[in-house]
C-alpha positions as CSV (number, residue, x, y, z in Angstrom):
1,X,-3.7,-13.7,9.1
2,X,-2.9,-9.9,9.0
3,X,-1.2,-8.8,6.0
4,X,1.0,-5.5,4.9
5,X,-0.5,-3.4,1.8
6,X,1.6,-0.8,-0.2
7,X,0.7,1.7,-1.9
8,X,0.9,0.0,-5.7
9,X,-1.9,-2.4,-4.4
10,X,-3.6,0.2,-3.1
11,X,-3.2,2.4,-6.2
12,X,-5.1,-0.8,-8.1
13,X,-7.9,-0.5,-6.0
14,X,-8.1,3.3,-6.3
15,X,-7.8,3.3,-10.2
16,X,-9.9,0.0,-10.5
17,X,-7.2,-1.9,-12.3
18,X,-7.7,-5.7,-12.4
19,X,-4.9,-7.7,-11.1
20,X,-5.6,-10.7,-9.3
21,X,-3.2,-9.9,-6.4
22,X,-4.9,-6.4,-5.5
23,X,-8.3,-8.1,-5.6
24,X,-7.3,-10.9,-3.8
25,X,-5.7,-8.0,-1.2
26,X,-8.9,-6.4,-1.2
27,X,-10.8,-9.3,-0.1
28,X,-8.8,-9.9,2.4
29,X,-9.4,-7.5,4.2
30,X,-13.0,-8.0,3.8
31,X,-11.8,-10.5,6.8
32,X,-9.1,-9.4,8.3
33,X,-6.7,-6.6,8.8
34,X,-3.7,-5.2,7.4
35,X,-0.5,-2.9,8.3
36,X,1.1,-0.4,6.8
37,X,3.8,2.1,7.4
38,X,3.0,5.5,8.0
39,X,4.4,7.1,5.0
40,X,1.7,4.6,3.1
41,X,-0.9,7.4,4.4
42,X,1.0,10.0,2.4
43,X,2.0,8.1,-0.6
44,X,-2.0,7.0,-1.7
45,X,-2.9,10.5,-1.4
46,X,-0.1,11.8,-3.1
47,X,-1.2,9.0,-5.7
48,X,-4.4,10.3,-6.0
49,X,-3.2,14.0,-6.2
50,X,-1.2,13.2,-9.3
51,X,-4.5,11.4,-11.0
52,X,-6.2,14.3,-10.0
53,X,-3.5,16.5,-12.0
54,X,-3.4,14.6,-15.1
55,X,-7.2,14.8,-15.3
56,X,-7.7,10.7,-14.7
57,X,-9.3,11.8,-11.6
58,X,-11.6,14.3,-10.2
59,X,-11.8,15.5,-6.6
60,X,-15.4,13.9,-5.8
61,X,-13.9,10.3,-6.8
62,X,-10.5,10.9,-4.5
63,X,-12.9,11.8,-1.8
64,X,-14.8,8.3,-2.6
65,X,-11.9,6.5,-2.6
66,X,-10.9,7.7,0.9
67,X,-13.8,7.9,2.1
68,X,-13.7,4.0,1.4
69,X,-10.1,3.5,2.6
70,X,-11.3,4.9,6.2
71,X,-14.0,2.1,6.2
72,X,-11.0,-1.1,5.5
73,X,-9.2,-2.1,8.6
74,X,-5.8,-0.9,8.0
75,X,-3.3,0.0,11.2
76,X,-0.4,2.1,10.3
77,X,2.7,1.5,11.9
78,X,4.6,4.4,13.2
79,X,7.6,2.5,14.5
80,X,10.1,1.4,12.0
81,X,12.8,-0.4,13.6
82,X,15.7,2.2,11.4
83,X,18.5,0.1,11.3
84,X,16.6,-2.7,9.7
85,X,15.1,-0.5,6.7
86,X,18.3,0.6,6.5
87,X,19.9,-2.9,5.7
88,X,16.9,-4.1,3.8
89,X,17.7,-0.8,1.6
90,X,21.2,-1.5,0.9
91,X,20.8,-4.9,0.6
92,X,18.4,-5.3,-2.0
93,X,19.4,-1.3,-3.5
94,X,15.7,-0.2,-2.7
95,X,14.6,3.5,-2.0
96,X,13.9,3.7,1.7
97,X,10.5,3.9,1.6
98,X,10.0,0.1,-0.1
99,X,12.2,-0.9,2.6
100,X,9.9,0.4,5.0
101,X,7.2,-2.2,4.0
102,X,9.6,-4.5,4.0
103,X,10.6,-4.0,7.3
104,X,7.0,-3.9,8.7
105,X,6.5,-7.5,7.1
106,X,9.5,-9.0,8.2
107,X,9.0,-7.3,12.1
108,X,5.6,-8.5,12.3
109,X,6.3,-11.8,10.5
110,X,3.4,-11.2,8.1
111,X,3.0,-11.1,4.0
112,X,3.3,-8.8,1.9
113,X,0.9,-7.5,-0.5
114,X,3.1,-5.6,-3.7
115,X,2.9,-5.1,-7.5
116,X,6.4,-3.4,-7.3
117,X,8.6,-6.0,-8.8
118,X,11.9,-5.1,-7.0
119,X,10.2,-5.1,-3.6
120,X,8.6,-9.1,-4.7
121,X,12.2,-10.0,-5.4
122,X,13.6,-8.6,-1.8
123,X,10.9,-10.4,0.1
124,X,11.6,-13.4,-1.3
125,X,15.1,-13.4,-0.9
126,X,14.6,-12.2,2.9
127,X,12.2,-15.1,3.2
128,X,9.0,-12.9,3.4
129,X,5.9,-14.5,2.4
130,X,3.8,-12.8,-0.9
131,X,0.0,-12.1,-0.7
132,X,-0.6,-14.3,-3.9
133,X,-3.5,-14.2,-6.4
134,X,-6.3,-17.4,-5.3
């Protein structure tokens, strides 16, 4: 089953940090796909960026890192239905962009595959399954 990724699980995969629930992402996708708004494109790259400022991260290994991101099936979604981001937003006082993710989950009745503790706790209160660790 298909799954939507945000950017905190793909920022464990960029920066290699072990948590179960971003390897247990990962390998799902070694067998099937996942979604993700558009603005995901621009927020792991803007992650990357920032590594790249604070000298965690070099050029050559954010260059790997998408080069390996290009290779995962992952279909961005381009049509947020605005009303409903908008609720999800007020309703659970998230920035726009979480609600986004949100929204894409709930649309395409899929899970959702976070580290961002507020965004957890909207999903499950708008009955929106988790990607869990095995």
């Amino acid at each position: 089953m298909p799954f939507v990724v945000d950017a905190s699980i793909t920022a464990g995969w960029a920066f290699l940090e072990n948590h179960p629930r971003t390897e247990f992402a990962f390998e799902r996708l070694l067998l099937e796909s996942a979604a993700a708004p558009a603005l995901w494109w621009y927020e792991v790259r803007n992650l990357l960026i920032v590594r790249e400022r604070s000298q965690h991260r070099n050029a050559a290994n954010t260059e790997a890192f998408l080069a390996l991101l290009a290779t995962l099936p992952i279909l961005l979604d381009h049509v947020p239905v605005e009303r409903e981001v908008l609720r999800l937003a007020r309703a659970h006082k998230l920035p726009v962009y979480d609600a986004a993710y949100l929204e894409l989950a709930g649309r395409q009745r899929i899970p959702l595959a976070t580290l961002d503790t507020d965004l957890l706790r909207a999903a499950r209160a708008e009955g929106i399954a988790i990607v869990q660790e095995k």
